[in-house]
SEVEXPA-826256 format. One record per residue (C-alpha): residue number from 1; residue in three letters; chain; x, y, z. Coordinates in steps of 0.2 Angstrom, whole numbers. Example, Ala and Ser with C-alpha at 12.3 -4.5 7.8 and 13.67 -1.06 7.14 Angstrom:
SEVEXPA-826256
ZALO     n   res   chain      px      py      pz
ZALO     1   ALA       A      62     -22      39
ZALO     2   SER       A      68      -5      36
END
This chain:
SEVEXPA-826256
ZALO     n   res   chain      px      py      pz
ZALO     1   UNK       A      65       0     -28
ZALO     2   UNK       A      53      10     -40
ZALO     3   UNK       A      46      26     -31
ZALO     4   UNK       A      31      34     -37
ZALO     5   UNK       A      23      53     -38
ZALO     6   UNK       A      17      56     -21
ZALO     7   UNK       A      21      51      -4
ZALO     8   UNK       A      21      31      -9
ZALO     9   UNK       A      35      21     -14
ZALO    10   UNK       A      34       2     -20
ZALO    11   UNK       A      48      -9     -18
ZALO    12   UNK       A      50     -29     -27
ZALO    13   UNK       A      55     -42     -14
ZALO    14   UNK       A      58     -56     -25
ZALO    15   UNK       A      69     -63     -39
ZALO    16   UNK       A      60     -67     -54
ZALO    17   UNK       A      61     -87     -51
ZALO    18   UNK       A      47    -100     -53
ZALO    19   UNK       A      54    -110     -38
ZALO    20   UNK       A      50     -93     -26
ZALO    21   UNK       A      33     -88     -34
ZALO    22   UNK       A      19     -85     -22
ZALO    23   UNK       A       5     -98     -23
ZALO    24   UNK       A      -7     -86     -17
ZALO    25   UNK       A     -12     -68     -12
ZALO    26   UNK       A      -9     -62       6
ZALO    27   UNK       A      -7     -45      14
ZALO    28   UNK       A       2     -41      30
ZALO    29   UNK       A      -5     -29      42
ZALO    30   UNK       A       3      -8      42
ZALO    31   UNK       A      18      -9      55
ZALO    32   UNK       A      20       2      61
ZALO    33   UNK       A       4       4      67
ZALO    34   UNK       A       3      18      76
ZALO    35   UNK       A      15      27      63
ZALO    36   UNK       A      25      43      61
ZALO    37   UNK       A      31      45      47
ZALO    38   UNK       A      30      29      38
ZALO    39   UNK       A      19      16      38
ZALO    40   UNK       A      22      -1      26
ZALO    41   UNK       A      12     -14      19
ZALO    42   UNK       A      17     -31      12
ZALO    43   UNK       A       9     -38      -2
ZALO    44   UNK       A      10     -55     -10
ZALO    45   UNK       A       2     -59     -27
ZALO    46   UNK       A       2     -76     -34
ZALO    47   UNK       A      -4     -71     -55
ZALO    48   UNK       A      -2     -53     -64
ZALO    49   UNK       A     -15     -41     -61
ZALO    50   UNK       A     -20     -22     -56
ZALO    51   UNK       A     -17     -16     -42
ZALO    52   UNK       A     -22       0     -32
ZALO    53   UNK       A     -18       8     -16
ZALO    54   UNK       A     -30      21      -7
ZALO    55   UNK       A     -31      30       9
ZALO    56   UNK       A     -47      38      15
ZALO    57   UNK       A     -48      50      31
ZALO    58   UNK       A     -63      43      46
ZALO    59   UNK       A     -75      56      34
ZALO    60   UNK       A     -75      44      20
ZALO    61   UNK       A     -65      57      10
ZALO    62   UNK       A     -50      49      -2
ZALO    63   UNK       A     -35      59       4
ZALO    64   UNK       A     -22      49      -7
ZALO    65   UNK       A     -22      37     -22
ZALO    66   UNK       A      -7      28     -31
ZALO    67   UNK       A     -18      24     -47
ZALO    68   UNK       A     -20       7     -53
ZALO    69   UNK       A      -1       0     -60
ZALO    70   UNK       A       2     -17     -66
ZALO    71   UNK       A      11     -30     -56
ZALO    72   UNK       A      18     -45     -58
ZALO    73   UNK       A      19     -61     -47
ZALO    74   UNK       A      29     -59     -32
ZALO    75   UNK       A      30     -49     -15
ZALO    76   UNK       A      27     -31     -14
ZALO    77   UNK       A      31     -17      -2
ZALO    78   UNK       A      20      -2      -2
ZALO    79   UNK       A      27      13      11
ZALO    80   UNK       A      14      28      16
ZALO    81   UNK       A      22      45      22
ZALO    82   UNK       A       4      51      28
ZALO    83   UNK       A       4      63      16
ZALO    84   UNK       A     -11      69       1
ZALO    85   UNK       A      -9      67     -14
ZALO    86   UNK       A      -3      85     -16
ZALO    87   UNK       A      12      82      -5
ZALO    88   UNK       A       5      87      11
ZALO    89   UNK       A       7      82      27
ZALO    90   UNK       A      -9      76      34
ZALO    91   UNK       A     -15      79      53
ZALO    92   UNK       A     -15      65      66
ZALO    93   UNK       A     -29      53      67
ZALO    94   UNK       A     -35      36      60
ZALO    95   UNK       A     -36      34      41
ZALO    96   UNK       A     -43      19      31
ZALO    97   UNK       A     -30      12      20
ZALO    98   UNK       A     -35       1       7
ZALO    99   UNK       A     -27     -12      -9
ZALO   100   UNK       A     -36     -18     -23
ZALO   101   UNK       A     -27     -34     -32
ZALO   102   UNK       A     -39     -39     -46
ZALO   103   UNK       A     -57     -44     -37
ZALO   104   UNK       A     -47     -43     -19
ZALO   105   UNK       A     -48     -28      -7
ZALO   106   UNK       A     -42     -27       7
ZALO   107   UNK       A     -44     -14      21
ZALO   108   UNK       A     -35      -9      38
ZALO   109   UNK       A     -37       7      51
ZALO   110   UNK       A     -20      16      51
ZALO   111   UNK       A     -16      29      65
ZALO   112   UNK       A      -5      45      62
ZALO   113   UNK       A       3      52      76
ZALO   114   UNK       A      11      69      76
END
């Protein structure tokens, strides 16, 4: 489990084996959903690429980024801790999360509960 600046952590699911590759890109939906303190995210990429995680508040405003990193093919697990990008807990309310592998993007409404 690699954990990264912030409030997000990424986690490989797989071994690096052909026979278990993914064939093609899927995402799961936040669970829990509503969340406090963690919400998580499963990602499956079938080919290398960038990818990005974002989560924006119901102004449109980006409240957290884990910049683009470079992933390999297998299954991902991204975990949210409702906080900023300085750390700080955010207030309870829906939220926009979003993941960018390559050309896909993929949104979802998250709720934070307090």
């Amino acid at each position: 489990s690699a954990g990264f600046w912030g409030s997000v952590s990424r986690m490989f699911l797989d071994v690096d084996d052909e026979a278990v590759l993914p064939k093609e890109y899927s995402i799961s939906n936040a669970y829990p959903n509503p969340f406090n303190p963690v919400t998580n995210i499963d990602i499956t990429v079938p080919e290398s690429g960038l990818m990005q995680f974002a989560i924006y508040d119901i102004l449109g405003r980006q409240v957290f980024e884990h910049k683009q990193t470079f992933a390999n093919p297998g299954h991902y697990r991204f975990a949210w801790s409702g906080k900023n990008n300085h750390g700080s807990s955010l207030s309870s309310g829906v939220y926009l999360l979003t993941v960018q592998f390559e050309e896909n993007i993929y949104k979802q409404k998250i709720t934070l509960l307090k």
